[in-house]
N, C-alpha and C positions, 0 to 999 in steps of 0.2 A: 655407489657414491654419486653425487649430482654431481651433472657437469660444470665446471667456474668458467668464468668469462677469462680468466687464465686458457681453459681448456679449448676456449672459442679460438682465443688469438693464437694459441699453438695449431692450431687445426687450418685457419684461414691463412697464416703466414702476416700480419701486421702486430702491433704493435696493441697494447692497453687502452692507448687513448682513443684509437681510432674506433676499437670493436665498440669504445664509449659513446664514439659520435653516429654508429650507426645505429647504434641502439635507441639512442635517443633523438633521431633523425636530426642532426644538424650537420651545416655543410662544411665542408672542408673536405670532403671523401668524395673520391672516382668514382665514377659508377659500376668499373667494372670490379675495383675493392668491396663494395659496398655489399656487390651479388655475393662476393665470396663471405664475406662475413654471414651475411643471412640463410645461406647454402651451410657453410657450418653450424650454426644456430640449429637450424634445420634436423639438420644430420645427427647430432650430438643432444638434441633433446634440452637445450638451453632455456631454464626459465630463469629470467631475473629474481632477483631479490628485491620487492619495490623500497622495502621501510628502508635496506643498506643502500641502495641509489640515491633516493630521494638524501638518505644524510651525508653521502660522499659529494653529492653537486652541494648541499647546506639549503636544500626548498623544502619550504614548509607548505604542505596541501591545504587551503582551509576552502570548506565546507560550508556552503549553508545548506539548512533545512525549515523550509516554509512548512510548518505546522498553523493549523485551524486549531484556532481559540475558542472558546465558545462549554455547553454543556456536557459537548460529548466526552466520556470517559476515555472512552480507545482514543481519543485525537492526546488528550492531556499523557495518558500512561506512552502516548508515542514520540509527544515532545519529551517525556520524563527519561523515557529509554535512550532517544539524542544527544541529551546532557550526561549522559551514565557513559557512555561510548566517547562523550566528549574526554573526561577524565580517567577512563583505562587507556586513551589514545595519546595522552599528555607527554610529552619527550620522545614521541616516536613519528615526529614531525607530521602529524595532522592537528588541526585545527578545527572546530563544528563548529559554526555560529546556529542557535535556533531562533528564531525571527516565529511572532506568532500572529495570524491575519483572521478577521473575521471570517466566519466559514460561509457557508452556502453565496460568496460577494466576490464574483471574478474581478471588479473594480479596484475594490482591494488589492487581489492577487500583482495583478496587474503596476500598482502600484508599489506591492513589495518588489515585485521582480525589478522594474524599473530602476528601485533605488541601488543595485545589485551591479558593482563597478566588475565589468567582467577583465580588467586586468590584474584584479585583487583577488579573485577565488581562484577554484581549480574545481570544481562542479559544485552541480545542486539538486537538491533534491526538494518535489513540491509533492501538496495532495494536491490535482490538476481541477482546475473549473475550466469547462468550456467555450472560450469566448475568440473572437478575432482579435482583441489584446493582448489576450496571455499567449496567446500563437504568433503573434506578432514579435514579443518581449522574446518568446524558447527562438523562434529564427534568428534573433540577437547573439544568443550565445551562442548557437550551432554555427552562424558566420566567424565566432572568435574561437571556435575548438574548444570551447566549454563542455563538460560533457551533461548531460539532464537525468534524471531520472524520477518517474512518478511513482507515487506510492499512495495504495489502497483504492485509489480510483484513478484511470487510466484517461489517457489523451491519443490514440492510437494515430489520429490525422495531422496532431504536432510533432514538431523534426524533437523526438524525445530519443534518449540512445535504450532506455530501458523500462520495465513496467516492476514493480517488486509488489505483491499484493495475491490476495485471492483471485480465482475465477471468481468472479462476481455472480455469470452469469449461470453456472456449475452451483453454486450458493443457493440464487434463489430456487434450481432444481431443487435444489437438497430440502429444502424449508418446505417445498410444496410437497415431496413426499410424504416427510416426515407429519405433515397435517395430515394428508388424505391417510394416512396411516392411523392414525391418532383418533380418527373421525369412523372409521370404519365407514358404515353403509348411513353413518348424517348424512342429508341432505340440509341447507342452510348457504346462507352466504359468507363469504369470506372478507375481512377488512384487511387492508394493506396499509400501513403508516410509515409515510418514509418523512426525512429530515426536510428535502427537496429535490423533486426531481428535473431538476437543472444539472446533476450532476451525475454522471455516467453510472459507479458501483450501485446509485439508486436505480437508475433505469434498467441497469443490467440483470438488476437479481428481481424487480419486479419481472423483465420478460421472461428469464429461468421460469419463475412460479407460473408465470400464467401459461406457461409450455406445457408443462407436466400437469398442472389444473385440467385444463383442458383437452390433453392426451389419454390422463390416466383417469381423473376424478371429474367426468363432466357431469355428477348429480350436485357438487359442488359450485358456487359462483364468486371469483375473484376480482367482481365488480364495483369495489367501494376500492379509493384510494383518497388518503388526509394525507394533508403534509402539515407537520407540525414545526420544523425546521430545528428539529430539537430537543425542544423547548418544552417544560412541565407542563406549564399552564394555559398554553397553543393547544399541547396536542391530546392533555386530560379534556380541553374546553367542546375540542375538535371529536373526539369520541364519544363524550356526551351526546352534543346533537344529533352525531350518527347514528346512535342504538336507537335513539328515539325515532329519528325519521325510519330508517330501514328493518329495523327488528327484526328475529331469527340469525340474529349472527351466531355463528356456532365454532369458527375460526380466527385469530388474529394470527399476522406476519407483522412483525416491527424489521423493516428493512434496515433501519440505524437508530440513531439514539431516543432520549425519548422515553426511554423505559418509568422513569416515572410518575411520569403522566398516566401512561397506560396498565400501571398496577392501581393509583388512585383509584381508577373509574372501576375495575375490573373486581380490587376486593369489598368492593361494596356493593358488588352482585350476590345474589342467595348462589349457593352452590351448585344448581341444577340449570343455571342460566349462563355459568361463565365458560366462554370460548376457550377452547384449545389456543394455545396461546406457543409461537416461536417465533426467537428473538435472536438478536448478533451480541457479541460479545462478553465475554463471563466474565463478569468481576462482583466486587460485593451486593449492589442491590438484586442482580441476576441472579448470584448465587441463592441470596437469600430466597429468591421467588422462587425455583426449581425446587428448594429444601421443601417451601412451606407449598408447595402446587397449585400456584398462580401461573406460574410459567412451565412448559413441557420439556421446551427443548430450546438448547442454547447453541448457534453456528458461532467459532470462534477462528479468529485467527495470533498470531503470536505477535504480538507488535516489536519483542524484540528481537525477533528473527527478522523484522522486514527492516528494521534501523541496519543491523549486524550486515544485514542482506546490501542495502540501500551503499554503505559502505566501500562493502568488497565488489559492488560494480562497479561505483564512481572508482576508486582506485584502480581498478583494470582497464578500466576506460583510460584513465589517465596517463599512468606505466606502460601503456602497450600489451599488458601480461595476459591470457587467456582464463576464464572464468571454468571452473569446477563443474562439471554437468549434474545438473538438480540441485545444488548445495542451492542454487538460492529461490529455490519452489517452494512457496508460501501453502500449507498443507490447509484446507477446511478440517475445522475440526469440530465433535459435538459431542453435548454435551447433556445428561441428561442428570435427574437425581441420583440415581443407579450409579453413578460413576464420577461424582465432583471429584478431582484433586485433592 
């Protein structure tokens, strides 16, 4: 049987309220009550119940979550997963606000954080852009005890409490593999298309790739990099000119969105000419490219594992409570025709 904060107070020798106020660090307790409360805590393997504390003081946790607006499918299915979370969370005193910002625009960010009264939340959670604003805004909250947490692209140098997301840079290993694998003994060049690399999950899984390019597959060249920022008609316009200027391309890596831009261009090649082609996230238009083999191979991650994820650390943060080891490791996953869902 778990031990009760009943169990705490008979152990430490005080009273209900007091084991209350250590728990929840406020003053009115001795220091040397204070040890003994914690010392039994300790001893007795005491974890709170955050949902029954939070309803016994009457605090309602609310949450924002700064999701990117924009084309990308995973950003949309991760605000979609927010609001999902929002309403199984309904009467069990949390709160989600999703708030949604132009993407690849730390300006933006910057200005949602801004708008963001840190006496009214209880944490937050962003996709991080890297800028001396948005680090300026996360030192705002970490001075009020706010807790942070980034999701799918990381801020490692901002006072953030946690990261919920893929290796990025484990990613784009994987991607480069999976080409040089795909590729046998081609020789040809490699195109890399990312949304923008302003933002770290881009930069990260391009250097992944060009580790293992370069390691394993240097008859390979992962020399061309577009940024389409997205966007269809960017990054269909952006891979046109490329095939033309550099010719021999025999691989594509789509680092993030964008995907249908880069089927445009792609199924309007004769078959002998189109690139091995691997991409991020599986959803319908992916799918369909894997079915019909425009696309090889799909890196996926769960978006609703990193909201559920994103969640259970703000509230640990918050409660004091201790986080489950691994429960909130964001798994790479892939995905080929051989094996859709």
């Amino acid at each position: 049987m778990r031990p009760t904060i009943h169990d705490v107070a008979r152990a430490a020798g005080v009273g209900l309220a007091t084991v209350d106020r250590v728990l929840n660090d406020r003053p009115g307790v001795r220091a040397a009550t204070a040890e003994r409360v914690k010392a039994a805590v300790d001893k007795l393997g005491f974890v709170r119940d955050a949902s029954a504390a939070a309803l016994a003081r009457k605090r309602i946790d609310r949450l924002v979550f700064l999701i990117p607006d924009g084309p990308s499918d995973f950003m949309h299915r991760l605000g979609a997963e927010a609001r999902e979370a929002s309403k199984r969370l309904a009467g069990k005193r949390v709160e989600i606000e999703v708030r949604t910002v132009p993407p690849f625009n730390s300006d933006a960010l910057t200005e949602a954080l801004r708008e963001i009264d840190t006496e009214a939340v209880a944490g937050v959670a962003l996709v991080a852009t890297e800028s001396a604003a948005v680090r300026a805004e996360l030192c705002r909250f970490s001075a009020a005890g706010i807790p942070v947490v980034t999701l799918v692209s990381d801020a490692p140098r901002f006072p953030r409490h946690h990261y919920v997301g893929i290796d990025n840079v484990a990613a784009g290993r994987t991607a480069a593999s999976l080409l040089g694998q795909f590729l046998g003994g081609r020789q040809g060049k490699i195109v890399v298309v990312a949304g923008s690399m302003l933002v770290r999950d881009h930069v990260e899984r391009r250097m992944g790739f060009d580790q293992v390019i370069s390691e394993q597959f240097p008859h390979l060249q992962a020399s061309v990099t577009l940024e389409g920022r997205d966007e269809r008609a960017a990054t269909r316009d952006a891979l046109i000119a490329c095939l033309a200027r550099e010719g021999n391309i025999v691989g594509l890596y789509n680092i993030g969105a964008g995907h249908e831009g880069i089927l445009d261009v792609v199924a309007e090649l004769p078959a002998e000419a189109r690139p091995i082609v691997v991409a991020h996230e599986l959803y319908d238009v992916t799918r369909a490219a894997l079915q019909n083999g425009l696309m090889h191979a799909i890196i996926n991650q769960d978006a609703g594992h990193e909201i559920r994820s994103a969640i259970r650390v703000l509230r640990a943060q918050i409660d004091g409570t201790p986080l489950v080891a691994g429960q909130d490791s964001i798994r790479i996953e892939i995905f080929l025709r051989d094996n859709l869902p």
